[in-house]
C-alpha positions in Angstrom: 9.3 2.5 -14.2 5.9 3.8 -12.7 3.4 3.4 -10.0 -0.1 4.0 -11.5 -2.8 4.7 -8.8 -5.9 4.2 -10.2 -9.6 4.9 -9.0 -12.5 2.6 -10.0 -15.3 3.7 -13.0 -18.3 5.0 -12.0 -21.0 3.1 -10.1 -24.9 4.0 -9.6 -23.8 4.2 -6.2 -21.1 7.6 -7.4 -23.7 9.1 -9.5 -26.5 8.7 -6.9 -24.5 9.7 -4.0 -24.7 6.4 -2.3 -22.9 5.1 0.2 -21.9 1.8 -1.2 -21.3 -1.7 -0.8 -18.7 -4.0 -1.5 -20.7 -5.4 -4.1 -21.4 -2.6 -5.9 -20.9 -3.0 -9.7 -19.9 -0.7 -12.2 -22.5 1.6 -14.3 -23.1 1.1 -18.0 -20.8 4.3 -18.0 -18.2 2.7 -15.4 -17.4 -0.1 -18.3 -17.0 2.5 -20.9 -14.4 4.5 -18.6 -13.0 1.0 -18.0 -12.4 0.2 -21.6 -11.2 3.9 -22.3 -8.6 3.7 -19.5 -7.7 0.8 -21.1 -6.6 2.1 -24.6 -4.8 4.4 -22.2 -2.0 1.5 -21.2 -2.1 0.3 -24.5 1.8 0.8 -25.4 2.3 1.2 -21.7 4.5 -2.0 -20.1 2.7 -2.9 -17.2 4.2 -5.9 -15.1 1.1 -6.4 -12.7 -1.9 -5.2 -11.4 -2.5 -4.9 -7.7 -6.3 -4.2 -7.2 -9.1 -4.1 -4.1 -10.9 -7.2 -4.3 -14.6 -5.7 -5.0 -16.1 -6.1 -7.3 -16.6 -2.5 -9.1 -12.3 -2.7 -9.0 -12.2 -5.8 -10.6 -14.7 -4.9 -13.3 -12.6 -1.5 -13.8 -9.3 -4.1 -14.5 -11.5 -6.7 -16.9 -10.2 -4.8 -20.1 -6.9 -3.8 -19.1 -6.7 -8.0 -18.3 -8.1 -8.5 -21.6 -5.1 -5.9 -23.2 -2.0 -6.1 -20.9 -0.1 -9.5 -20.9 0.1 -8.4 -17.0 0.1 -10.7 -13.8 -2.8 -9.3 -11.3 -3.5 -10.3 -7.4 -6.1 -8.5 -5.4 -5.3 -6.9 -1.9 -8.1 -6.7 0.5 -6.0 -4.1 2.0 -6.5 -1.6 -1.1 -10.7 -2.3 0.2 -12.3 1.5 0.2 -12.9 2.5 3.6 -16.2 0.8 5.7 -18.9 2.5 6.4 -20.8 -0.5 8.3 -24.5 0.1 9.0 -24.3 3.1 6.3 -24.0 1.1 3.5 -26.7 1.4 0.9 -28.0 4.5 2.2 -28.3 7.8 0.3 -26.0 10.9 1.9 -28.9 12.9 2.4 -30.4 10.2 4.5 -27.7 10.3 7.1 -27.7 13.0 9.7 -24.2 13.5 10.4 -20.7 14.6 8.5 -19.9 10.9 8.2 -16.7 11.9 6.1 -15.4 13.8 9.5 -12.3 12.7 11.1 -14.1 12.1 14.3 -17.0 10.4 12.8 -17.4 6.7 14.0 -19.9 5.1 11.1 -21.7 2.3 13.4 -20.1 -1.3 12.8 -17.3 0.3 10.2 -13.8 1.8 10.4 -13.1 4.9 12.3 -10.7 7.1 10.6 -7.4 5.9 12.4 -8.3 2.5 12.0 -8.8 3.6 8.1 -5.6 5.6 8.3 -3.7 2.3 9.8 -5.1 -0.5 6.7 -4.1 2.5 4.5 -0.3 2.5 5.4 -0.2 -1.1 5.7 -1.9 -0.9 2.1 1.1 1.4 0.9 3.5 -1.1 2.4 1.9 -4.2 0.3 2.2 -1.6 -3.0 5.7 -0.8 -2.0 6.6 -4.6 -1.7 4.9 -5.6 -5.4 6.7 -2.8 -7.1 9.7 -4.0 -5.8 8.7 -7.8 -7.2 7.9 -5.9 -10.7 11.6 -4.8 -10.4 13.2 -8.0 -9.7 11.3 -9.6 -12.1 12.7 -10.3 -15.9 9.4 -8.3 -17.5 10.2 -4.7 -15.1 7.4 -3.0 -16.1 5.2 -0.3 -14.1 2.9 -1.2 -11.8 -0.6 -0.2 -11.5 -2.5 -0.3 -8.6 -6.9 -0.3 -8.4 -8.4 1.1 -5.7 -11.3 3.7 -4.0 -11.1 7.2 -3.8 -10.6 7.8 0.0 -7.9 4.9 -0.2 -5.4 7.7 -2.8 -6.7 10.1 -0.8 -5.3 8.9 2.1 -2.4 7.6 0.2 -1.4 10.8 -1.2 -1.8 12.9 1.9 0.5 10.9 3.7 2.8 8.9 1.3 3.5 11.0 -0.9 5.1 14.5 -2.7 3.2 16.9 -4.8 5.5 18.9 -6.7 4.5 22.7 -6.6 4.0 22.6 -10.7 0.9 20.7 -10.4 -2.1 21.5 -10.2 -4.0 21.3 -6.5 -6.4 18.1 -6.6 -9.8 19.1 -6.4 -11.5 15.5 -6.9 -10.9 11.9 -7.5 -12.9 11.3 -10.7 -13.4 7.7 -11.8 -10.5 6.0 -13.4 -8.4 8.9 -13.0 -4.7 8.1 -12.7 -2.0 9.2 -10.2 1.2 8.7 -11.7 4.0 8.4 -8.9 8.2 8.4 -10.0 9.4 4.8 -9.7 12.6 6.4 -9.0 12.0 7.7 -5.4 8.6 6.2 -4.8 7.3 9.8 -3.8 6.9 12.2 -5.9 3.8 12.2 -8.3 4.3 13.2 -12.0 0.5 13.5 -12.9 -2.1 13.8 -10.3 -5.9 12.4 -10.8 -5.3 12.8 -14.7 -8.8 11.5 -16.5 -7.7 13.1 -20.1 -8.2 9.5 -21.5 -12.0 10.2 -21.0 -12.0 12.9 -23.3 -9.3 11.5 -25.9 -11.7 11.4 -29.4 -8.7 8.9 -30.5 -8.9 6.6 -27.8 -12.8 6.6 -28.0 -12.3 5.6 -32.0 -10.0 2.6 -30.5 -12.8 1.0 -28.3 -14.3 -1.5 -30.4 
C-alpha cells in the first residue's frame, strides 16, 4: 500500500499570487482539478483521507468523498504554514523575501516553528497509515495538504530516488506518491498527468 501526498486545486489566491487565508476557497478551475484528481483514484483502494482542515483542502477532497467508500479526519496539523498580518495581501505588496528562512511574518509562524508542526504533522500521517494497515479494508492512504507543508515534508522526511526527475514546483493537486513499504522513498514526485488525461476529462460528468 501507498502514501499519497496531495496539494490542494487552485485558488484565486494561487493564480493572483496572494497570500491567503484559511478561508480561501477553491477557483472554478480548483473544482475541475478536484474532480479530475478524482477519476485519478477511481480503481485506486484508498482506506482514508487525512486532510488540513481549510477549507480549499476540504473542497479539493469533496469528490474523492463522493467516489471512494474512504473514512476521512482533518488534521489541523497538515494547516499550510501562517503568514499572520500577511494574509490577503498581494506578493508585490510586501517588501521583504517573506519565503526566507529568517523571515518572521508578523503575528504568524517563523520557519522553525513551521519546521516543528511539520514533523509533528509527519508523525500524525505516520500514525494513520499504520491504522489503514491494521484495519480489515488496508488500503492506501492519502493525505491533503498545502504546498510548503510537502515541501517541508519531502525535504526532511523523505528519499528521492536519483531516477526522478528534480521537483521544480508543487502544482495543484499534484501527487507525491511515497512506498508504503519503507515509508521513505517516493515513487512519483508532484505528478499532475491526471490534469492532462483526455480520458479522465471524458469521465467527469
Amino acid at each position: 500500500m501507498t502514501i499519497y501526498l496531495i496539494r490542494h486545486g487552485q485558488t484565486n489566491g494561487n493564480r493572483d499570487r496572494i497570500v491567503q487565508t484559511p478561508d480561501t476557497p477553491l477557483s472554478d478551475l480548483g473544482h475541475q482539478q478536484a474532480k479530475q484528481l478524482a477519476q485519478r483514484f477511481r480503481d485506486i483502494p484508498i482506506s482514508h483521507i487525512l486532510c488540513s482542515d481549510y477549507i480549499r483542502t476540504q473542497q479539493t477532497v469533496a469528490p474523492l468523498l463522493a467516489l471512494k467508500q474512504s473514512t476521512f479526519s482533518l488534521q489541523p496539523l497538515l494547516r499550510e504554514r501562517s503568514f499572520g498580518d500577511l494574509r490577503g495581501r498581494a506578493y508585490d505588496e510586501i517588501d521583504a523575501d517573506f519565503f526566507s528562512e529568517g523571515y518572521s511574518p508578523p503575528n504568524g509562524e517563523t520557519h522553525p516553528q513551521f519546521i516543528e508542526r511539520v514533523n509533528l504533522a509527519w508523525e500524525a500521517i505516520l500514525t494513520s497509515y499504520q491504522n489503514t494497515q491494521d484495519s480489515l479494508s488496508q488500503g492506501s492512504l492519502i493525505v491533503m495538504t498545502h504546498g510548503l507543508v510537502l515541501r517541508e515534508l519531502i525535504n526532511h522526511h523523505l528519499i528521492i530516488n536519483n531516477g526522478i526527475s528534480p521537483l521544480s514546483d508543487f502544482q495543484n493537486t499534484c501527487i507525491t506518491e511515497v512506498d508504503g513499504a519503507d515509508k521513505k522513498t517516493i515513487l512519483r514526485l508532484c505528478d499532475a498527468h491526471h490534469l492532462d488525461d483526455q480520458s479522465v476529462l471524458g469521465a467527469i460528468v
